[in-house]
C-alpha positions as CSV (number, residue, x, y, z in Angstrom):
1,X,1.3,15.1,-2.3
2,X,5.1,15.6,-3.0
3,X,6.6,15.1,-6.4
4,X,8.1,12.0,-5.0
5,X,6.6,10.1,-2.6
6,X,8.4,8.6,0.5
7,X,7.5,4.9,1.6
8,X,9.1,3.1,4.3
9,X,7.9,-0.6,4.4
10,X,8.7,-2.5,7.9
11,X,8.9,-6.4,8.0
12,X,9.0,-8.0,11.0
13,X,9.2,-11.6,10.0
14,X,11.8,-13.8,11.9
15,X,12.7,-16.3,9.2
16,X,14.6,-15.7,5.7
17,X,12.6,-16.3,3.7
18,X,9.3,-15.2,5.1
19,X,5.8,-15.1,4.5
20,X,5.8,-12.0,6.0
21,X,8.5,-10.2,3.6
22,X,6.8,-11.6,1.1
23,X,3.5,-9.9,1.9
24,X,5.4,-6.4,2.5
25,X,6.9,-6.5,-1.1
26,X,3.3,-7.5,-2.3
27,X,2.5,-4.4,-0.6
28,X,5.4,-2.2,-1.5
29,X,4.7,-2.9,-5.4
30,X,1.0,-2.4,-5.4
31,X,1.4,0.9,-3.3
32,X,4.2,1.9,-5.5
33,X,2.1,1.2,-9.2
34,X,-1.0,2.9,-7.2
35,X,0.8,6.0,-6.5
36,X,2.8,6.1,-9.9
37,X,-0.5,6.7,-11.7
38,X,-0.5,9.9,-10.4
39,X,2.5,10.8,-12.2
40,X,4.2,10.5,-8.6
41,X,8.1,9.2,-8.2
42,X,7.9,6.4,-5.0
43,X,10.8,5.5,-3.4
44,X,10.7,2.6,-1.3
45,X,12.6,1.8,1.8
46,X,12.2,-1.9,3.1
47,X,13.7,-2.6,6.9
48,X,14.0,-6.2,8.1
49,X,13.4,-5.2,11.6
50,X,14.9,-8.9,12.2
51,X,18.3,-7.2,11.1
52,X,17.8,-4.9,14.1
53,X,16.5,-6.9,16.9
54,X,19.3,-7.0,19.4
55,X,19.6,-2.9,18.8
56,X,15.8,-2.7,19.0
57,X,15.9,-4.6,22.8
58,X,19.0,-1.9,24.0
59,X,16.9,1.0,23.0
60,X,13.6,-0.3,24.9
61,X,16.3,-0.9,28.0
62,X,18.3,2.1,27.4
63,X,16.1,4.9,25.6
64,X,18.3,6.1,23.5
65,X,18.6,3.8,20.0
66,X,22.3,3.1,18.6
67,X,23.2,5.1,14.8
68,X,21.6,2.4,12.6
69,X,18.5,2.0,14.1
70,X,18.2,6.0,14.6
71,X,18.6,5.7,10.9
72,X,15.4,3.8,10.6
73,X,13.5,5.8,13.0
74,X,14.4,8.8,10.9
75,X,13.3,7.0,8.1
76,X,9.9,6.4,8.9
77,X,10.1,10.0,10.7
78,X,10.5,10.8,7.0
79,X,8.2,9.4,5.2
80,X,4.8,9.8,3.6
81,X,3.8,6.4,4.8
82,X,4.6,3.0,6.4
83,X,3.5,-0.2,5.4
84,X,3.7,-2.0,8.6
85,X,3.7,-5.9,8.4
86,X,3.8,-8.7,10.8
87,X,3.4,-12.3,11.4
88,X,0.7,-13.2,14.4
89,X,1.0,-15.2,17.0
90,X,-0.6,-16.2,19.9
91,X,-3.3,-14.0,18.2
92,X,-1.6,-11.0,18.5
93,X,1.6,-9.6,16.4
94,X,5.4,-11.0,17.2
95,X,7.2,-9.2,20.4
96,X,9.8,-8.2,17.5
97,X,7.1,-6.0,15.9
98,X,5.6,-4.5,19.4
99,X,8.9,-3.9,21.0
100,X,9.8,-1.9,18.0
101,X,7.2,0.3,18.3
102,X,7.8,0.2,21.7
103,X,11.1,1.9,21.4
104,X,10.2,4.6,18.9
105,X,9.3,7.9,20.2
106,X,5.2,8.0,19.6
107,X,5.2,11.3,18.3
108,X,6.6,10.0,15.2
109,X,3.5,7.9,14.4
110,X,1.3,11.0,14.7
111,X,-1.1,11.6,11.6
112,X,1.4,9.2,10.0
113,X,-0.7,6.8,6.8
114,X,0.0,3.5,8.0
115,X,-0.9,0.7,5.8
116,X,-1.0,-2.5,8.2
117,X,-0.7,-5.9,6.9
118,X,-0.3,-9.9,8.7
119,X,0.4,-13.3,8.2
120,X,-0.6,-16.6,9.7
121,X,-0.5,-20.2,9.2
122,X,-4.3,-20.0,9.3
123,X,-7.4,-17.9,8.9
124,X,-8.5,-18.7,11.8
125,X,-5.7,-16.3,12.8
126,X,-7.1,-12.9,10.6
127,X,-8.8,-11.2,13.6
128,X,-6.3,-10.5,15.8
129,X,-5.4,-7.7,13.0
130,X,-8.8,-5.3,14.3
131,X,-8.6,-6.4,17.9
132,X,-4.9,-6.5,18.6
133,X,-3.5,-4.9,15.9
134,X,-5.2,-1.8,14.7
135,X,-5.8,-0.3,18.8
136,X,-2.2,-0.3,18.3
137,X,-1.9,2.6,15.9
138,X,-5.4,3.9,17.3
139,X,-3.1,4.9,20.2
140,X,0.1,6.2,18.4
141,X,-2.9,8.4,16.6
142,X,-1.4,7.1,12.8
143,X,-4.1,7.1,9.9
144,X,-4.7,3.5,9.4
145,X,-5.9,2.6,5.6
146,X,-9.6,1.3,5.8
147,X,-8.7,-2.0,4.3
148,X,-6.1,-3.8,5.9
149,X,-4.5,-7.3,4.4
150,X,-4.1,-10.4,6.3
151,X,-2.3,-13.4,4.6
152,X,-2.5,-17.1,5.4
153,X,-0.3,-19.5,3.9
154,X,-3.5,-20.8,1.8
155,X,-3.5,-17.2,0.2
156,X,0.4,-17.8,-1.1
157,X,-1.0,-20.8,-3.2
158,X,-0.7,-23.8,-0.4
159,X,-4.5,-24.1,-0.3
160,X,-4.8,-28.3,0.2
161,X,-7.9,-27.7,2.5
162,X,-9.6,-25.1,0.8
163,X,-9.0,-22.3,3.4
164,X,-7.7,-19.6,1.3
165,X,-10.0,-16.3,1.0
166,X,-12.6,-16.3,-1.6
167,X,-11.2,-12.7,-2.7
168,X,-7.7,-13.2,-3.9
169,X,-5.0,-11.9,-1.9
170,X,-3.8,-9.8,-5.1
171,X,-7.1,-8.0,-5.2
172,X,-7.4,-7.3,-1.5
173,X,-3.5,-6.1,-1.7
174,X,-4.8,-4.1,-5.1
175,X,-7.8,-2.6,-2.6
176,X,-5.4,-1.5,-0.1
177,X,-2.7,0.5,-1.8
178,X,-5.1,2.1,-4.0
179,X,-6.9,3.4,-0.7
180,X,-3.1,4.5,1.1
181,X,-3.0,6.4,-2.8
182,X,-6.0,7.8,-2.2
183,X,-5.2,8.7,1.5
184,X,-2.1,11.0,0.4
185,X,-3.6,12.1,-2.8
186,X,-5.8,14.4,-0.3
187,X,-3.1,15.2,1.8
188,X,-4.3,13.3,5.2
189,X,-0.9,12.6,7.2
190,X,0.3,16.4,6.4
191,X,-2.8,18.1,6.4
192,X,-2.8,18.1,10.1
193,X,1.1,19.2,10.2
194,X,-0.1,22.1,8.1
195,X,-2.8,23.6,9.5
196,X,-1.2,23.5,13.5
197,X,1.6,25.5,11.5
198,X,-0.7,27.7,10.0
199,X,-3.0,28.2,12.7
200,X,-0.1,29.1,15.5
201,X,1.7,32.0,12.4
202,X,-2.0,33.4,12.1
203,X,-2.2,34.3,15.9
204,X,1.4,35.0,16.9
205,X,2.5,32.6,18.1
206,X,6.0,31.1,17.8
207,X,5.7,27.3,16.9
208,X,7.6,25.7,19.6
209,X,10.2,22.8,18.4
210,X,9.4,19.7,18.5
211,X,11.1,17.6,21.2
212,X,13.4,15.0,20.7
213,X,13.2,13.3,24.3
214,X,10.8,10.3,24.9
215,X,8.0,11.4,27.3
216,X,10.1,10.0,30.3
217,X,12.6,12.1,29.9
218,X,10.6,15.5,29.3
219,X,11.1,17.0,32.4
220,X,15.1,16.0,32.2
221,X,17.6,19.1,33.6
222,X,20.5,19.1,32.4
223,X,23.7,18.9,34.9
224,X,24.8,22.3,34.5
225,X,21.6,23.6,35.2
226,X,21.5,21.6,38.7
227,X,25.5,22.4,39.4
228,X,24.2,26.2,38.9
229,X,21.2,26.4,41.4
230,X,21.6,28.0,45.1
């Protein structure tokens, strides 16, 4: 792990204030303490994706992301981890949240330590986290932390009807930054990065670069190439 340690903290709540932004700074600070006990700087990067919605819709119609949100994909290219938090509905995460990922190349999610979190009115609302949530970043082939958090509005101290979880939401948000410490204490997220680079130098070969095109596009030939053929 790096002398200072990279975190990138998305929040894709659509109101100000949110529930959700509230849960991603719970997040942020307990990831932040839990890696500071290592004697590790943390600097932490929170992005409203709100802020970025109508940019966020171009890019998934146009491929190629305006400068500030290719800022925040360069962030989270960047970092160590993500702590990646949205609010459900329809028992499943907001289209905000999906059609960002979406529009981000999925080779940036790659061996990436992804700390996932959610929010709902109810509990009735916490699985959609391991059956709609977690495939997710199954696919993008991220490291999801073990525990993950969900958050119902019982859990932020509104608990008339008794529905809030029996283990506090501090201790479960506690759980799950100590595990994303744990996770890059061992080096899992650039373990993998490092032994691909080590294993090509020990036979020969030339590590290719890594492409910047979205997998559409990776057969693209450019116009003076075409202008140029018999």
């Amino acid at each position: 792990m790096t002398d200072t340690v990279r975190l990138v903290a998305l929040s894709a709540g659509l109101s100000t204030p949110s529930s959700t932004r509230m849960l991603t700074d719970q997040l942020s600070r307990a990831a932040a303490t839990a890696l500071g006990r290592d004697g590790a700087e943390v600097d932490v990067t929170t992005v409203e994706l709100r802020e970025y919605a109508h940019a966020i819709t171009d890019a998934l119609l146009t491929r190629f992301p305006d400068e500030r949100l290719s800022m925040v994909i360069e962030s989270v290219r960047a970092a160590d981890a993500v702590i990646a938090v949205t609010p459900v509905f329809n028992v499943g995460p907001s289209g905000l949240f999906k059609t960002f990922f979406d529009a981000v190349d999925v080779e940036v999610w790659r061996n990436k330590p992804v700390l996932l979190g959610a929010t709902a009115g109810t509990a009735r609302h916490s699985l959609a986290i391991d059956y709609a949530i977690r495939p997710l970043f199954g696919y993008l082939k991220a490291e999801v932390v073990p525990t993950v958090v969900f958050a119902a509005s019982a859990d932020f101290g509104a608990d008339t009807d008794g529905q809030a979880d029996e283990q506090p939401l501090a201790a479960r948000v506690r759980r799950a930054a100590t595990e994303l410490a744990t996770m890059l204490s061992a080096g899992i997220g650039s373990s993998a990065v490092t032994a691909e680079t080590s294993e090509s130098a020990a036979d020969g070969t030339p590590e290719e670069p890594a492409s910047t095109l979205d997998a559409e596009f990776s057969d693209f030939v450019p116009m003076g190439k075409l202008l140029g053929r018999d």
